[in-house]
Residue, then its C-alpha position, 0 to 999 in steps of 0.5 A: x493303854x487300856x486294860x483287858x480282862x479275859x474269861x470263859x476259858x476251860x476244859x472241854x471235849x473234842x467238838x465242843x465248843x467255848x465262848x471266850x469273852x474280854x472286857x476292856x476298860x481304860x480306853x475308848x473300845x469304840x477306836x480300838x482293832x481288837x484280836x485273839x492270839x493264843x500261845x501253846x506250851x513250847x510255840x510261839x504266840x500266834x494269831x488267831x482273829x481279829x475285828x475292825x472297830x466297828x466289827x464289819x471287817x473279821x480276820x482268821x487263821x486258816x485253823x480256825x476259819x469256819x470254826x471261830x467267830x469273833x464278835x464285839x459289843x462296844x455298848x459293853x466294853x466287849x469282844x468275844x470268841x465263840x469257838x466250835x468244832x473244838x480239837x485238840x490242837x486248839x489248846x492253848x492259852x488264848x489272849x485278847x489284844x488291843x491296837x492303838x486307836x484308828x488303826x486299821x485291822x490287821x493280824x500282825x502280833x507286833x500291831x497290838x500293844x495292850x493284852x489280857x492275861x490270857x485264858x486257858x483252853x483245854x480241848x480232851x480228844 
């Protein structure tokens, strides 16, 4: 499996914005889907965005759609999540995911099977 490390999280006002970062090392990042979830006190873990290997193909939750944009550089081992327009609702801890190899995007949490231990996200009103 290959290892994740997540970043850049923290405390900011409403409208705001954060780019959150994940390195990954272990693996060929290059064959990888990669996502976001993020996890609020007292809910489920749930999807966020999602990329295909090569970056063309980007998925989000209604929440998030025109707000978020999920990028990565397979040069640096690295995907990223620049949030805009923050609210409070978007406070959670947020996780980098990582499918197996080839595997098609998708937005289902059981797909993933190697994650980061999480950055938290702190959005004031």
């Amino acid at each position: 499996q290959v290892q994740l490390v997540e970043s850049g999280g923290g405390l900011v006002q409403a409208g705001g914005s954060l780019r959150l970062s994940c390195v990954a090392s272990g693996g060929m990042f290059r064959t990888l889907g990669m996502g976001w979830f993020r996890q609020a006190p007292g809910k489920e873990r749930e999807f966020v965005s999602s990329t295909s290997r090569g970056g063309v193909t980007t998925k989000y939750a209604d929440s998030v759609k025109d707000r978020f944009t999920i990028s990565r550089d397979n040069a640096k081992n690295t995907v990223y999540l620049q949030m805009n327009s923050l609210k409070p609702e978007d406070t959670a801890v947020y996780y980098c995911a990582a499918t197996q190899p080839f595997r098609t995007v998708t937005t289902t949490l059981g797909d993933f099977d190697s994650w980061g231990q999480g950055t938290q996200v702190a959005v004031s009103s």
